[in-house]
PyMOL Python script that loads the backbone (N, CA, C, O; Angstrom):
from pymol import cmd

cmd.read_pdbstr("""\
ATOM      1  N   UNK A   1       0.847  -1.175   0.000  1.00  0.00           N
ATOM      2  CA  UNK A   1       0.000   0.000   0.000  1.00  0.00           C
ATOM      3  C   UNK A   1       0.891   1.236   0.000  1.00  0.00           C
ATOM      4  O   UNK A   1       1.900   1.331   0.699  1.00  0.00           O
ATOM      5  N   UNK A   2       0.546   1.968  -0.650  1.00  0.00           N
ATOM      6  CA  UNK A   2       1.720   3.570  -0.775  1.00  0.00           C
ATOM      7  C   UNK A   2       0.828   4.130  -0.156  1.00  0.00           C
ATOM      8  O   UNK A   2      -0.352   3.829   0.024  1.00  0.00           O
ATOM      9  N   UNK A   3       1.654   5.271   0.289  1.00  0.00           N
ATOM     10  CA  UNK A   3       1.705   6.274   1.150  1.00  0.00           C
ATOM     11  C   UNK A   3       0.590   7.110   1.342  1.00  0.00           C
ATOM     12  O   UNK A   3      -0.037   7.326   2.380  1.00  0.00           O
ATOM     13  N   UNK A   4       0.402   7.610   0.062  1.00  0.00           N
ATOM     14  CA  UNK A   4      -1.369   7.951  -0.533  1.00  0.00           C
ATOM     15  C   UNK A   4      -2.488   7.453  -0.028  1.00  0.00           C
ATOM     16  O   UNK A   4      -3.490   8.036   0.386  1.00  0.00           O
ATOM     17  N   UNK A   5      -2.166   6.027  -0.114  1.00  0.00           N
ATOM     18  CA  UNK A   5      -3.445   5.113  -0.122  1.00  0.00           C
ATOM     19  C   UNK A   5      -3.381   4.868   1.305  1.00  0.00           C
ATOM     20  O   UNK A   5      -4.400   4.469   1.869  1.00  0.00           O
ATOM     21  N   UNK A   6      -2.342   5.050   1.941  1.00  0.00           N
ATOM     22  CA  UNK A   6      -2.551   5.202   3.586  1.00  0.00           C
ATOM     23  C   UNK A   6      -3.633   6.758   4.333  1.00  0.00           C
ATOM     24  O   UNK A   6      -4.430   6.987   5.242  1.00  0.00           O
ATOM     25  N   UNK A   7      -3.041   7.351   3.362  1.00  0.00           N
ATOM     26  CA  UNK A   7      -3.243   9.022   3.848  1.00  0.00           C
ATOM     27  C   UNK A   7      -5.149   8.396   3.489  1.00  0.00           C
ATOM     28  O   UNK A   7      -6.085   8.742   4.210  1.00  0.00           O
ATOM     29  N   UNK A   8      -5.264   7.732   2.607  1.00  0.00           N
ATOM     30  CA  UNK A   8      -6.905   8.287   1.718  1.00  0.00           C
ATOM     31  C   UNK A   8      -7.431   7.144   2.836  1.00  0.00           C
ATOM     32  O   UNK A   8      -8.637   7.219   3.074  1.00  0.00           O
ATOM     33  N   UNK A   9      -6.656   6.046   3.588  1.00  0.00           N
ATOM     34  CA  UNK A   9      -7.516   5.671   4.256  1.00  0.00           C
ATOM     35  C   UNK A   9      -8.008   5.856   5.794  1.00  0.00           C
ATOM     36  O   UNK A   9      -8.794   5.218   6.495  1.00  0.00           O
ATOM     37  N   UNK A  10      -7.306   6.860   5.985  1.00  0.00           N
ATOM     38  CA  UNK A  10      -7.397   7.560   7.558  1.00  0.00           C
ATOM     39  C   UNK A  10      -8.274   9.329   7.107  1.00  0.00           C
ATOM     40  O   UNK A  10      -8.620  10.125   7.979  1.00  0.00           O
ATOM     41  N   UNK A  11      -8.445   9.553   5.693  1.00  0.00           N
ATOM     42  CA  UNK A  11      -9.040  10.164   6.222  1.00  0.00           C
ATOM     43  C   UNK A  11     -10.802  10.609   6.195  1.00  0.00           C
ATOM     44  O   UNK A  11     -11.509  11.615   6.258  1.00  0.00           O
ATOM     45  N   UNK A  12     -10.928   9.003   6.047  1.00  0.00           N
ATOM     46  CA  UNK A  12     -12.520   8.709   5.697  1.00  0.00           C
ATOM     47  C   UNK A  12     -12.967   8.462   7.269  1.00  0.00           C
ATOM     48  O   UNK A  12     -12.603   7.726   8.186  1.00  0.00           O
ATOM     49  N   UNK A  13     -14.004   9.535   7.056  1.00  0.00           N
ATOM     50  CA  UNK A  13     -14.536   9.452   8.692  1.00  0.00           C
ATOM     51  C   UNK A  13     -16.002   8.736   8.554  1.00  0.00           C
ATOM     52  O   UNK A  13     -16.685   8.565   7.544  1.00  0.00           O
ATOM     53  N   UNK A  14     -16.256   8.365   9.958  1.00  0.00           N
ATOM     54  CA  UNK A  14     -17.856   7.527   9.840  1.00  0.00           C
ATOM     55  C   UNK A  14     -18.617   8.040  10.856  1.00  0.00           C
ATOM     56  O   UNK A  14     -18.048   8.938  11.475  1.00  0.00           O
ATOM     57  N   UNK A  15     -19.795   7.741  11.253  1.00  0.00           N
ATOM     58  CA  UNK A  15     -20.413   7.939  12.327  1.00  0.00           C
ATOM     59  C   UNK A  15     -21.627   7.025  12.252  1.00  0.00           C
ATOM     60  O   UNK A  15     -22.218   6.978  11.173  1.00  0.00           O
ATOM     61  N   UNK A  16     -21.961   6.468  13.028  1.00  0.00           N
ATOM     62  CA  UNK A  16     -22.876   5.399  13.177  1.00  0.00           C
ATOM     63  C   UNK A  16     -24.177   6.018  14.514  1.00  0.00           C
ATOM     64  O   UNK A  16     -23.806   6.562  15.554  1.00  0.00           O
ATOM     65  N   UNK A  17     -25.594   5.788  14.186  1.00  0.00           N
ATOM     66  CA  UNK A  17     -26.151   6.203  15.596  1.00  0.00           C
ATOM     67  C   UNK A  17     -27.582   5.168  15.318  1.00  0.00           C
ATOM     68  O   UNK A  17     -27.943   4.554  14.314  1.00  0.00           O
ATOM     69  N   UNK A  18     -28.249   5.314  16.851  1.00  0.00           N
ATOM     70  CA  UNK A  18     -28.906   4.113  16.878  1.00  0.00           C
ATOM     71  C   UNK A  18     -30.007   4.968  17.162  1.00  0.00           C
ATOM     72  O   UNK A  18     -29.740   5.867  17.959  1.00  0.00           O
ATOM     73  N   UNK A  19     -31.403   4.927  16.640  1.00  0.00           N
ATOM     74  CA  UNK A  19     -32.662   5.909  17.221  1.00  0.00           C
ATOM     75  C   UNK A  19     -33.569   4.809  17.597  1.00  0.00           C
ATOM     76  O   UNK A  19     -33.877   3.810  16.946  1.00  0.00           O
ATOM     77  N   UNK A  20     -33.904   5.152  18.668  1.00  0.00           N
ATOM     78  CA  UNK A  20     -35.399   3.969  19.762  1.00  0.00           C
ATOM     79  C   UNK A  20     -36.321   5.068  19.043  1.00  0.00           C
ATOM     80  O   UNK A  20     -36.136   6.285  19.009  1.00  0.00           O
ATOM     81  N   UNK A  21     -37.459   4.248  18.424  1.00  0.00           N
ATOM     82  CA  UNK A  21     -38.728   4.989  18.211  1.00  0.00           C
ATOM     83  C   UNK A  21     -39.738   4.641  17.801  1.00  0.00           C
ATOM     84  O   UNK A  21     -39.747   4.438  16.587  1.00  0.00           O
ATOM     85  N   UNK A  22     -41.146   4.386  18.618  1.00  0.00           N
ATOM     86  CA  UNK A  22     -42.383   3.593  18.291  1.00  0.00           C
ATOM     87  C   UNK A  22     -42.689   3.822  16.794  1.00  0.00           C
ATOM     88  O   UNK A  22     -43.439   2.941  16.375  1.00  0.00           O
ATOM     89  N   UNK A  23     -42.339   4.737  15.852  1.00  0.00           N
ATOM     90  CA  UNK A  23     -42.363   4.942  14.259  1.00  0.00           C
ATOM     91  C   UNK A  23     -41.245   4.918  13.816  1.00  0.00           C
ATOM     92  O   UNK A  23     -40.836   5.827  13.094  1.00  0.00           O
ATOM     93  N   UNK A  24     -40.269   3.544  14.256  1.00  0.00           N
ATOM     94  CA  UNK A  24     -39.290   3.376  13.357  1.00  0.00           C
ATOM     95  C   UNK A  24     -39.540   2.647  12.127  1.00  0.00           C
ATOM     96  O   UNK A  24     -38.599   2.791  11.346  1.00  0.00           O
ATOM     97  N   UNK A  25     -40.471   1.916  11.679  1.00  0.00           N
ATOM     98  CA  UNK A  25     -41.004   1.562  10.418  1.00  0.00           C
ATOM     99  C   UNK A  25     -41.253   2.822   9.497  1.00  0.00           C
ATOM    100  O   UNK A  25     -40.764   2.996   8.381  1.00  0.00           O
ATOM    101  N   UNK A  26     -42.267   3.824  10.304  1.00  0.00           N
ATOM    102  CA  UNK A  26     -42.503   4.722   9.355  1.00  0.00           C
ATOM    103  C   UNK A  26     -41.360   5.796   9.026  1.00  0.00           C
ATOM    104  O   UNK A  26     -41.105   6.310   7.937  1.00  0.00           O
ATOM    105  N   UNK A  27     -40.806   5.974  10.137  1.00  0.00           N
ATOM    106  CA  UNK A  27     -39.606   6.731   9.447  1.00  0.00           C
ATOM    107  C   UNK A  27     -38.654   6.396   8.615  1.00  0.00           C
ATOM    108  O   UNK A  27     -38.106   7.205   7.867  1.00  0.00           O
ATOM    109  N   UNK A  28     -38.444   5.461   8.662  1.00  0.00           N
ATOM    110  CA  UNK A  28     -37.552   4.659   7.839  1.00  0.00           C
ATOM    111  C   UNK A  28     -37.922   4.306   6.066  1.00  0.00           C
ATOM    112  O   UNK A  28     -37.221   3.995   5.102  1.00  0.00           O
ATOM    113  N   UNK A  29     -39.179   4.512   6.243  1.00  0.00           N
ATOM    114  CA  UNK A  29     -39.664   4.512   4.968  1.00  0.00           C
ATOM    115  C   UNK A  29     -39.333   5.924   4.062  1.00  0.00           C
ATOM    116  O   UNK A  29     -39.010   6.117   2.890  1.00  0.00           O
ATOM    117  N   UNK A  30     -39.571   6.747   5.163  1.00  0.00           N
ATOM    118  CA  UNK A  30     -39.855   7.906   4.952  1.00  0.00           C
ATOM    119  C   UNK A  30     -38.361   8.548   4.459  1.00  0.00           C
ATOM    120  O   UNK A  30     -38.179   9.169   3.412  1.00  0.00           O
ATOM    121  N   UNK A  31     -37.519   8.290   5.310  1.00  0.00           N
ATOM    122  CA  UNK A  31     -36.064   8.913   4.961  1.00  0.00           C
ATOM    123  C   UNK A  31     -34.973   7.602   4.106  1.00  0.00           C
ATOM    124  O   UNK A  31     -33.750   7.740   4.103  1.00  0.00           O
ATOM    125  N   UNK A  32     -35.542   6.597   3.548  1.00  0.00           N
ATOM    126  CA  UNK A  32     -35.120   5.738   2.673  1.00  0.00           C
ATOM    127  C   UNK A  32     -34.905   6.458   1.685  1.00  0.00           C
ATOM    128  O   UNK A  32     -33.948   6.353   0.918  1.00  0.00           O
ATOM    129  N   UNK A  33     -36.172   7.591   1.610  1.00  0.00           N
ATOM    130  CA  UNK A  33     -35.915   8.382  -0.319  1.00  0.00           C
ATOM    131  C   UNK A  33     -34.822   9.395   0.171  1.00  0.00           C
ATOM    132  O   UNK A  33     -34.377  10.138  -0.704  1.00  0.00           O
ATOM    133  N   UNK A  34     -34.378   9.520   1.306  1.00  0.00           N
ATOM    134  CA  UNK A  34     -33.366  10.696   1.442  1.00  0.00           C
ATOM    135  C   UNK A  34     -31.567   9.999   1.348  1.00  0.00           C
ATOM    136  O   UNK A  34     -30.526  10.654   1.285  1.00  0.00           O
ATOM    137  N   UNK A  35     -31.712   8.700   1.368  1.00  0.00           N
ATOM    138  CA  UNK A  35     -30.537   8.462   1.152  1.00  0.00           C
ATOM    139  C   UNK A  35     -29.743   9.215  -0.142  1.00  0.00           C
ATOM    140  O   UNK A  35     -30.167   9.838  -1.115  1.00  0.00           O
ATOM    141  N   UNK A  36     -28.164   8.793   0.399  1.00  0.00           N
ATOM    142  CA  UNK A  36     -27.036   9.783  -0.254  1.00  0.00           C
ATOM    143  C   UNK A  36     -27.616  11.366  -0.759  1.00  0.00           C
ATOM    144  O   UNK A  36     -27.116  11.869  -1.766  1.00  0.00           O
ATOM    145  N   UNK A  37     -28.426  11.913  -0.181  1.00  0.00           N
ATOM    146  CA  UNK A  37     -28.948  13.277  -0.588  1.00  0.00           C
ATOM    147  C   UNK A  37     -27.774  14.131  -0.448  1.00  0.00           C
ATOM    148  O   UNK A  37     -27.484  15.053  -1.210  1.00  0.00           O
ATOM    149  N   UNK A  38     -26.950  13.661   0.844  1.00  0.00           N
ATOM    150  CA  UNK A  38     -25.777  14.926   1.008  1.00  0.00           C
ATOM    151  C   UNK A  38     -25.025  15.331   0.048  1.00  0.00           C
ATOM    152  O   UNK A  38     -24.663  16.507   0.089  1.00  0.00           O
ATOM    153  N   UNK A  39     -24.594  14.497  -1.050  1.00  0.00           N
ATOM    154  CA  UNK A  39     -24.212  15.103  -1.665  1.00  0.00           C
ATOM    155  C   UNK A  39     -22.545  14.061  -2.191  1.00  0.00           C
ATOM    156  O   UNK A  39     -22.682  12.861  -1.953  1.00  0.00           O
ATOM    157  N   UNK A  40     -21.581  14.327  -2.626  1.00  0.00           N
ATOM    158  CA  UNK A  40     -20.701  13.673  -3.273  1.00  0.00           C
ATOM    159  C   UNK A  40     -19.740  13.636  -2.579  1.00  0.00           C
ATOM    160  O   UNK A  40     -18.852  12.886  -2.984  1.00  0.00           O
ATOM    161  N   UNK A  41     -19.508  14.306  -1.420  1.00  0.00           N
ATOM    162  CA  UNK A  41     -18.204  13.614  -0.572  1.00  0.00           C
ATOM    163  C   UNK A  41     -18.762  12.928   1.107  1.00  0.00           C
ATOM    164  O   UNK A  41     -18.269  12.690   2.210  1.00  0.00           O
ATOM    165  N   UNK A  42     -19.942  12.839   0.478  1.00  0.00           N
ATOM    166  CA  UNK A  42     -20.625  11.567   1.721  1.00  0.00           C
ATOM    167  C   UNK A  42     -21.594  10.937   1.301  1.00  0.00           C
ATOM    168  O   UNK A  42     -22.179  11.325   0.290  1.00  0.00           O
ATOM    169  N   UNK A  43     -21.971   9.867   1.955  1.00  0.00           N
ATOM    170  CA  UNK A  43     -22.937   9.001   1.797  1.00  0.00           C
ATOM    171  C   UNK A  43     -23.694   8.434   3.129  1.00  0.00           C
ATOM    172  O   UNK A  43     -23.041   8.143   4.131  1.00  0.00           O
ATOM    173  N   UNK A  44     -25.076   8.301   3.077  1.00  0.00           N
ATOM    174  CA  UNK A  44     -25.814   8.090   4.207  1.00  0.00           C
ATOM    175  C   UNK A  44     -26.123   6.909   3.914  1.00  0.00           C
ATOM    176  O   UNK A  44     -25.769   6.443   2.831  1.00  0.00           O
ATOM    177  N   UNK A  45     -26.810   6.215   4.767  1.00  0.00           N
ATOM    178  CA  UNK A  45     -27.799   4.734   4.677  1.00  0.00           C
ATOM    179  C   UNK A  45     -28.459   4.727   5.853  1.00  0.00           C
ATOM    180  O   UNK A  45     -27.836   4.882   6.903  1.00  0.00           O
ATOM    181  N   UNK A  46     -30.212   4.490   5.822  1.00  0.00           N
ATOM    182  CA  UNK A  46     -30.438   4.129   7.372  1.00  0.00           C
ATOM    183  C   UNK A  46     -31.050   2.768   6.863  1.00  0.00           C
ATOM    184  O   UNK A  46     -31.313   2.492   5.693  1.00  0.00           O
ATOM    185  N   UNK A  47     -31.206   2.050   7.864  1.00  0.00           N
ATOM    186  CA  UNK A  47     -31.099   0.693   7.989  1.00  0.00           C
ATOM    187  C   UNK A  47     -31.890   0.376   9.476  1.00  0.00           C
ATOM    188  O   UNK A  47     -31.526   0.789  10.577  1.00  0.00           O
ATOM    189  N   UNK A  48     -33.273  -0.619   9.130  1.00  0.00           N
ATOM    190  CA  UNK A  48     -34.424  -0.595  10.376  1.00  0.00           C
ATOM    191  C   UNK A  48     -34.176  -2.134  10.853  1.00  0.00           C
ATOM    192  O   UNK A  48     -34.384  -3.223  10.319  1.00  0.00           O
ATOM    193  N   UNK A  49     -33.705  -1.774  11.939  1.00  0.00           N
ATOM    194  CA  UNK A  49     -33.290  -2.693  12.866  1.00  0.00           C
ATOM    195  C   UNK A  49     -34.323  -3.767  13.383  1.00  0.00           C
ATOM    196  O   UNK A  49     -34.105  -4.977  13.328  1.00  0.00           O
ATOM    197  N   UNK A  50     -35.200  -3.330  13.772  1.00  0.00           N
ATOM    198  CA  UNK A  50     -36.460  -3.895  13.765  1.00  0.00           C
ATOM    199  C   UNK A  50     -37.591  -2.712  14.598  1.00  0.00           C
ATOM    200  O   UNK A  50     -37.287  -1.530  14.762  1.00  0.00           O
ATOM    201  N   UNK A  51     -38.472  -3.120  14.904  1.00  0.00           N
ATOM    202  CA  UNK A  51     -40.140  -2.439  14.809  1.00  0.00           C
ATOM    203  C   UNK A  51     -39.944  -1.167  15.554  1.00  0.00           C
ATOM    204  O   UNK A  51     -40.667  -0.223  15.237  1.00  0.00           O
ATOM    205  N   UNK A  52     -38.808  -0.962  16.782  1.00  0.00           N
ATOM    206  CA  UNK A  52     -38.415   0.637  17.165  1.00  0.00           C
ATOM    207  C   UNK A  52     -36.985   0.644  17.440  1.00  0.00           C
ATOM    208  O   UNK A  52     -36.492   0.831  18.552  1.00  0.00           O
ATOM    209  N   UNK A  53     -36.235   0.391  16.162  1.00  0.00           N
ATOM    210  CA  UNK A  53     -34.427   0.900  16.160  1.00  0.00           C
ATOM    211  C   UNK A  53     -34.484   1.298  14.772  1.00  0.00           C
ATOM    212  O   UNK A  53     -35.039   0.618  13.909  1.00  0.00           O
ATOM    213  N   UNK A  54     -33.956   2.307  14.577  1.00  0.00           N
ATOM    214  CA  UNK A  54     -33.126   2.999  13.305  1.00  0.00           C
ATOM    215  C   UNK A  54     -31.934   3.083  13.414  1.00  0.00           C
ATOM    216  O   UNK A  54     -31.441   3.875  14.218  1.00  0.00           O
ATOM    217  N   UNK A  55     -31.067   2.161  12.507  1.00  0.00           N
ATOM    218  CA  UNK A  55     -29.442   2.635  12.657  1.00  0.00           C
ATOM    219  C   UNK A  55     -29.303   4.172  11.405  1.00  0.00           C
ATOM    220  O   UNK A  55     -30.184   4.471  10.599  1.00  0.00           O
ATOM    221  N   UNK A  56     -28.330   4.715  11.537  1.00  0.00           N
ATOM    222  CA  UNK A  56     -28.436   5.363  10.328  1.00  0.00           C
ATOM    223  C   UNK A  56     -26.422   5.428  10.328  1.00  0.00           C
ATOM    224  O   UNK A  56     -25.841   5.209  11.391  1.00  0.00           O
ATOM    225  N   UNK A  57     -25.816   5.663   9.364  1.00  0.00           N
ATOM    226  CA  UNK A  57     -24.290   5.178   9.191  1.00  0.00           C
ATOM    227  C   UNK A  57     -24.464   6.244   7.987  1.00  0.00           C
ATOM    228  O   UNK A  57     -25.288   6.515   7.113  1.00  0.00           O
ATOM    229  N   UNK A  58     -23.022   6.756   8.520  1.00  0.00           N
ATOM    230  CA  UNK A  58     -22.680   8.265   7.586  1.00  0.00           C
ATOM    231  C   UNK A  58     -21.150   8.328   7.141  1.00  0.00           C
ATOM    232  O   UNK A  58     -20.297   8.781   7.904  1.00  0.00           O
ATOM    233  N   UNK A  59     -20.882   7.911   6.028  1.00  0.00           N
ATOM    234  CA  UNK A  59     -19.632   8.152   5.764  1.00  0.00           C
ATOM    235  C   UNK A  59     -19.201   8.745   4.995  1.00  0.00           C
ATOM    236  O   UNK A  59     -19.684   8.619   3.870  1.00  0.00           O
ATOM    237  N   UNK A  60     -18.145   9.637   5.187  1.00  0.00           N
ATOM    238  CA  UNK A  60     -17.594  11.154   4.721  1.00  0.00           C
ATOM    239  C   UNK A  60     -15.949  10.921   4.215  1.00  0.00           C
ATOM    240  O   UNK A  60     -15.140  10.068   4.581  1.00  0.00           O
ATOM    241  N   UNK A  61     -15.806  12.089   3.181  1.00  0.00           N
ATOM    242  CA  UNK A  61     -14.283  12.230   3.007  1.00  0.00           C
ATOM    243  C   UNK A  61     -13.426  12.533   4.057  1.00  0.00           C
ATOM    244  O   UNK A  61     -12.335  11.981   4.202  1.00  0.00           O
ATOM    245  N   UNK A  62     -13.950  13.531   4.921  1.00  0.00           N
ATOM    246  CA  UNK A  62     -13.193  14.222   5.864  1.00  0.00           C
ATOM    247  C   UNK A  62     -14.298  14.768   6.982  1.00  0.00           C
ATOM    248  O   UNK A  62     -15.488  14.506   7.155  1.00  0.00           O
ATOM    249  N   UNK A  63     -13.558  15.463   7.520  1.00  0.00           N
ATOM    250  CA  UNK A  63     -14.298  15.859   8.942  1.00  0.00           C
ATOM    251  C   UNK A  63     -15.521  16.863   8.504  1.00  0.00           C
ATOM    252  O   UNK A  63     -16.667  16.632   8.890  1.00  0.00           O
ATOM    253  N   UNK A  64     -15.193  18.053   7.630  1.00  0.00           N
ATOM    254  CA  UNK A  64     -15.769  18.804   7.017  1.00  0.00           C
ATOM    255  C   UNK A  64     -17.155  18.505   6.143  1.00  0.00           C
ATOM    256  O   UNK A  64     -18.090  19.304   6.194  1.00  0.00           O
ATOM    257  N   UNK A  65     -17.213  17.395   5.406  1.00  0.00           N
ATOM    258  CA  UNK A  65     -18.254  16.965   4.754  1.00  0.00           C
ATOM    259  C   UNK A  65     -19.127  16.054   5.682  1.00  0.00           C
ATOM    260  O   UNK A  65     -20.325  15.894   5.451  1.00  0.00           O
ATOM    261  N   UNK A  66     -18.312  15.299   7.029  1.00  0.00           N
ATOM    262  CA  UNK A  66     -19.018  14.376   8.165  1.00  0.00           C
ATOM    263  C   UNK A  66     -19.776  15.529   8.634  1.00  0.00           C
ATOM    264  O   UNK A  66     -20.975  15.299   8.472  1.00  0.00           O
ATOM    265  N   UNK A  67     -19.536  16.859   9.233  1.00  0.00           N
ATOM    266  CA  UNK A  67     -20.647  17.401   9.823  1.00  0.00           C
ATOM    267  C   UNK A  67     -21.430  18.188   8.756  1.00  0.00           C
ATOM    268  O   UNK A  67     -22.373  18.696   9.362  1.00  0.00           O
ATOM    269  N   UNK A  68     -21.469  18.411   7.905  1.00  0.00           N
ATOM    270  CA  UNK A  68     -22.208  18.563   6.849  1.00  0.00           C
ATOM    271  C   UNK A  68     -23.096  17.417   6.961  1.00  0.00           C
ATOM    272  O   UNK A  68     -24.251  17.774   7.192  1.00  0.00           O
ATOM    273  N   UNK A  69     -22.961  16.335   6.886  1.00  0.00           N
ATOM    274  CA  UNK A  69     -23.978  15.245   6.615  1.00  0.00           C
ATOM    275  C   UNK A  69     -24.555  15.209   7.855  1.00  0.00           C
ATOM    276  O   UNK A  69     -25.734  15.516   8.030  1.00  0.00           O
ATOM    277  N   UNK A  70     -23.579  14.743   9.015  1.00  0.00           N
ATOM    278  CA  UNK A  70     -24.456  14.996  10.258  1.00  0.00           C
ATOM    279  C   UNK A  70     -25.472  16.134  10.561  1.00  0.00           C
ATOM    280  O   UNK A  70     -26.476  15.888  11.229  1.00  0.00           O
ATOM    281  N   UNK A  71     -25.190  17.527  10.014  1.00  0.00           N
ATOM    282  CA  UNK A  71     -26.234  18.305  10.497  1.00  0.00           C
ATOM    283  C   UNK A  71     -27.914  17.999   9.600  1.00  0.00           C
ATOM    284  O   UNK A  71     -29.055  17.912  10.053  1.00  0.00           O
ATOM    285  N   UNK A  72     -27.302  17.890   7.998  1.00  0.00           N
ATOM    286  CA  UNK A  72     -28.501  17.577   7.170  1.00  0.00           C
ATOM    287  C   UNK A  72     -29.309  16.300   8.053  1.00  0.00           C
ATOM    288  O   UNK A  72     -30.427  16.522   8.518  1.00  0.00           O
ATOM    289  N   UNK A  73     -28.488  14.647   8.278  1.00  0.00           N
ATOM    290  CA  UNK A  73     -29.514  13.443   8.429  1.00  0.00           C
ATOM    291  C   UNK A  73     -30.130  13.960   9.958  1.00  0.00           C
ATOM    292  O   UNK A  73     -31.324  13.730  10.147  1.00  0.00           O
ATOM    293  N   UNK A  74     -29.498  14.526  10.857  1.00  0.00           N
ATOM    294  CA  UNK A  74     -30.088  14.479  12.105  1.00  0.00           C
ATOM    295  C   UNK A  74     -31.134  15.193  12.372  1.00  0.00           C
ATOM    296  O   UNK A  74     -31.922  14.853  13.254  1.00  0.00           O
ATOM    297  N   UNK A  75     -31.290  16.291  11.642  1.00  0.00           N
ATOM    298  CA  UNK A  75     -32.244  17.266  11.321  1.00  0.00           C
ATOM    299  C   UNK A  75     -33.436  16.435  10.443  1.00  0.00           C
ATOM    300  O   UNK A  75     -34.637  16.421  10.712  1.00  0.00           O
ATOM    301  N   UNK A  76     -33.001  15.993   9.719  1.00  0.00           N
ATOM    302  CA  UNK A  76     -33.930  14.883   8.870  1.00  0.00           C
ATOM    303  C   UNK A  76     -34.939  14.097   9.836  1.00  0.00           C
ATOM    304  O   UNK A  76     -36.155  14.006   9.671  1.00  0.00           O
ATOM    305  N   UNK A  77     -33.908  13.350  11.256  1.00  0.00           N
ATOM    306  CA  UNK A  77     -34.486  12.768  11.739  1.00  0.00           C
ATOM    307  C   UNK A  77     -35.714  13.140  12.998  1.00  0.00           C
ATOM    308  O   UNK A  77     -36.704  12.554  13.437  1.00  0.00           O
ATOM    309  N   UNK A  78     -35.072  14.351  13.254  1.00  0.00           N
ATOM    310  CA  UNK A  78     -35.644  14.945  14.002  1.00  0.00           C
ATOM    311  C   UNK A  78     -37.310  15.501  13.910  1.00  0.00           C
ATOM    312  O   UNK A  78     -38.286  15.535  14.659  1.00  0.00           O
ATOM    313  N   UNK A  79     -36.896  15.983  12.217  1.00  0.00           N
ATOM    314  CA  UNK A  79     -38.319  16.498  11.411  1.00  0.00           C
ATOM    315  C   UNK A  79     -39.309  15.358  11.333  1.00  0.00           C
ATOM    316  O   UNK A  79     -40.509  15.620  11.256  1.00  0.00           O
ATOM    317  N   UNK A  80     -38.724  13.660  11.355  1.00  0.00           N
ATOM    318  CA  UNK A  80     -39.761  12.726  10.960  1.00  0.00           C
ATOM    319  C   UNK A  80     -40.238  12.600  12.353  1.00  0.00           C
ATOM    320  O   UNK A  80     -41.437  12.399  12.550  1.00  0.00           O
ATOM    321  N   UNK A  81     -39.504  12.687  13.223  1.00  0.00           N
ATOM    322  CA  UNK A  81     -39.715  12.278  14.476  1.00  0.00           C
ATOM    323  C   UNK A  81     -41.308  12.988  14.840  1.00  0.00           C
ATOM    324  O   UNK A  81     -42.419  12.503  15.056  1.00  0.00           O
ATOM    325  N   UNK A  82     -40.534  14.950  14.753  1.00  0.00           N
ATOM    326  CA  UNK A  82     -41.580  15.574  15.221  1.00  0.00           C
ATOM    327  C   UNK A  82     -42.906  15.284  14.455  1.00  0.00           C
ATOM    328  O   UNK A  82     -43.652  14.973  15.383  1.00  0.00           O
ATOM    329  N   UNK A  83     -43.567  15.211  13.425  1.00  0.00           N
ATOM    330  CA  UNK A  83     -43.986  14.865  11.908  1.00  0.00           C
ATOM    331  C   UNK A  83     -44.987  13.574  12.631  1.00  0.00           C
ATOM    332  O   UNK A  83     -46.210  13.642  12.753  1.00  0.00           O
ATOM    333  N   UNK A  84     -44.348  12.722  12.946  1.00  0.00           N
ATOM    334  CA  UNK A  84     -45.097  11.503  13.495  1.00  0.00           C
ATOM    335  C   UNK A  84     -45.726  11.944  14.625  1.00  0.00           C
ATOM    336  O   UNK A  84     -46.930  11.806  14.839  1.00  0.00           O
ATOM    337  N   UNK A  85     -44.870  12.517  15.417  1.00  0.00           N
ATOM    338  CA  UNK A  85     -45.735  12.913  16.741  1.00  0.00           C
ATOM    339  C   UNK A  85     -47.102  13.559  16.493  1.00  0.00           C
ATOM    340  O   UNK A  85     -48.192  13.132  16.876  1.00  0.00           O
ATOM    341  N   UNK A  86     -46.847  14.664  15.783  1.00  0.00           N
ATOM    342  CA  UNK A  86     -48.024  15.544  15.020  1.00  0.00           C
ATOM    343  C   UNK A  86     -49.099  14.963  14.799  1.00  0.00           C
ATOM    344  O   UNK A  86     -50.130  15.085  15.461  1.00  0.00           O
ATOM    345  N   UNK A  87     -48.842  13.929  13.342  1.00  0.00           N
ATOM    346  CA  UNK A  87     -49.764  13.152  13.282  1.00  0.00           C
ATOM    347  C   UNK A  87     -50.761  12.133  14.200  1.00  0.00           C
ATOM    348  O   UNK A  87     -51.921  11.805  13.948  1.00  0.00           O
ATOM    349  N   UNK A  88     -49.773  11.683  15.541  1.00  0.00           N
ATOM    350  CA  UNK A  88     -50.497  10.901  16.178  1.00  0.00           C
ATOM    351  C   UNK A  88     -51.130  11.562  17.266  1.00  0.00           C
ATOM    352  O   UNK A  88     -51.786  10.865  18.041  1.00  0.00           O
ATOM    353  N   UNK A  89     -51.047  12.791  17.456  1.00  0.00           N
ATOM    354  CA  UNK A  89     -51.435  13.655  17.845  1.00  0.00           C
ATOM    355  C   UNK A  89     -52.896  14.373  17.549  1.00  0.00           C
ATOM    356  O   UNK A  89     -53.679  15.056  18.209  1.00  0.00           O
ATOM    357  N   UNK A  90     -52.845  13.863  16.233  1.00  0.00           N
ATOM    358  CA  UNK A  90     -54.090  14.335  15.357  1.00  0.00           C
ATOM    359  C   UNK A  90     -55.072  13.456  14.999  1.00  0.00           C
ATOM    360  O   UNK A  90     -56.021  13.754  14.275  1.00  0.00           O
ATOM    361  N   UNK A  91     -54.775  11.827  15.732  1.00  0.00           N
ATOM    362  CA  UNK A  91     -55.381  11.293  15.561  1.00  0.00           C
ATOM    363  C   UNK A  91     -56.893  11.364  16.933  1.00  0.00           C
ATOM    364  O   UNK A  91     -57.871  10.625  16.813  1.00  0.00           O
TER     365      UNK A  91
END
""", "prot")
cmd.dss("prot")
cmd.show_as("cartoon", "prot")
cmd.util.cbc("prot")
cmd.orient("prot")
């Protein structure tokens, strides 16, 4: 492995997080169409653990594009969160 290919592999950052939530089915549906939205030096995936876990896994070029993505998906998640509440609220 050269030197490069050392440098390019330390400087891919990740972040992994786990959400408990009685509408983890529906959110998950919901922010499935938002995958890789961030854009070209990151990539998202969420992934439904089962009936209330959302993993969601974010991986970035660098530190700079990781909180870029982190601020867009968490905000994402936050909006489905509140969104569901609303709705069940309205029921």
């Amino acid at each position: 492995m050269s030197l490069k290919d050392e440098i390019d592999d330390h400087r891919s950052c990740r972040a992994c997080f786990c959400f408990e939530t009685s509408y983890a089915a529906l959110m998950h549906t919901v922010l499935l169409a938002k995958e890789d939205v961030t854009g070209g030096k990151s990539y998202a995936m969420c992934r439904l653990v089962d009936s209330k876990h959302i993993e969601l896994y974010i991986d970035a070029e660098d530190t700079h594009a990781l909180r870029a993505a982190l601020n867009s998906w968490l905000r994402l998640f936050s909006v489905a969160a509140e969104m569901c509440d609303l709705a069940e609220e309205q029921r």
